[in-house]
Steps between C-alpha positions, in 0.01 A plus 500: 500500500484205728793237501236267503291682208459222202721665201388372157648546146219647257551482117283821391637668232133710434602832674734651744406476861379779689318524806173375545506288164311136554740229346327162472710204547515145337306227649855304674551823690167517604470154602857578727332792630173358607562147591897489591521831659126549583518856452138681493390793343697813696838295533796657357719336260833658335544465094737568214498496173864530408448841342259721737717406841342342776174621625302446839150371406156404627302199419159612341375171446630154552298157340603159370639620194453882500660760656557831491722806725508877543838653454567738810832640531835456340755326714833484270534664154598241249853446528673239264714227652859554415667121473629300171361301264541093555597273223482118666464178324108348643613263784222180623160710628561585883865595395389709219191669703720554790722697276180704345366586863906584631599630218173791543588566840833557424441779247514315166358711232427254240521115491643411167530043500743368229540190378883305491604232420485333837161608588304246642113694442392621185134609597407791721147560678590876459122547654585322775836669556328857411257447804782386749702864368201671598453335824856571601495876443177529700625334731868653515302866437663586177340778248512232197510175371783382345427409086546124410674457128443178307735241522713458188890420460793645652692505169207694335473790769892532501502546146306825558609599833647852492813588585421769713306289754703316714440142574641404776532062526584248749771244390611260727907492563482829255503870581604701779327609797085495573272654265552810396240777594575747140307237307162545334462116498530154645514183345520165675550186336337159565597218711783326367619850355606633199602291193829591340382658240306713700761640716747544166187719381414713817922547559510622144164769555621842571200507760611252691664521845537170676574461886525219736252462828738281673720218513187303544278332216131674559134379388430669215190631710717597831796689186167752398361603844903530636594716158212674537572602857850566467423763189226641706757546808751628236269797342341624843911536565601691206 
């Protein structure tokens, strides 16, 4: 494997891969492939499917909108990214994407947005936001891509959240200390914060373990990539 190998996503859920098999990919990838790249039949390419590992490949055939690879050796067995699950209220687009493509890098699992009552965006191009997921973990060489939940509200997903997962939340002036790194969650709120309600709710959820990044007032945005660092830093410690 070359560092400067293309290394593509595939969604094939037909068969496992094995050497030798010919995978066929869609016509975007092709398209990056022959006209971005200009890769030619005999060029190697990396792949993963987020369940096979990541496999060194050869390009069989490369058109317009058609293109298909050889699977040659296996580089990594699939390994699955150990990180926590983000909760975060949808912020304006760039915020929000930054967060998506951040957030993957970073090791989240699962993107979960919730709506609260001083979220400012109530629609989601999770399409869009699926593609830029999968563009950060080929590009930051993770084994998967992170799932993206439907947005729906806070209050509802609390009501069902168990116990035993722990949820850790930022609260400004509230909590102790940076995030925690024995969570199996995140959640960040949106800009302007929590309502009142809210925070009586999450302070009264066994789940819940609220800390503090700081004496300073964060973007919501800048709050989910520092969490998200800080528990990352915290679990590679423990």
């Amino acid at each position: 494997m070359s560092r400067t190998d293309p290394r593509l996503f595939v969604i094939d859920e037909s068969f496992l891969w094995k050497e030798g098999e010919v995978i066929p990919l869609p016509a975007g990838q092709a398209h990056y492939l022959g006209k971005v790249m200009r890769l030619q039949r005999g060029d190697d390419v990396v792949l993963f499917n987020g369940r096979d590992g990541e496999w060194q490949a050869t390009l069989e055939e490369v058109q317009k909108n058609r293109a298909t690879v050889r699977l040659s050796s296996c580089l990594r067995p699939q390994q699955e990214t150990e990180g926590v699950e983000l909760l975060f209220a949808p912020l304006k687009r760039d915020a929000t994407e930054l967060v998506i493509r951040m957030g993957t890098e970073l090791g989240v699992t699962r993107f979960r947005p919730v709506l609260t009552a001083r979220t400012n965006t109530h629609r989601l191009n999770l399409e869009r936001l699926g593609l830029i997921a999968q563009e950060a973990a080929e590009q930051c060489e993770r084994l998967d891509v992170p799932a993206l939940m439907p947005l729906e509200p806070l209050a509802a997903v609390l009501a069902r959240w168990p116990v035993r997962r722990r949820l850790a939340v930022a609260l400004e002036r509230q909590g102790q200390g940076g995030a925690p790194g024995d969570c199996d969650a995140l959640l960040i709120g949106p800009e302007g914060g929590f309502s009142e309600e809210e925070v009586t709710r999450l302070a009264r959820h066994e789940a819940v373990q609220p800390f503090s990044l700081g004496p300073r007032i964060l973007r919501a945005d800048t709050a989910a990539c520092a969490a998200l660092a800080q528990m990352g830093a915290a679990r590679q410690g423990t």
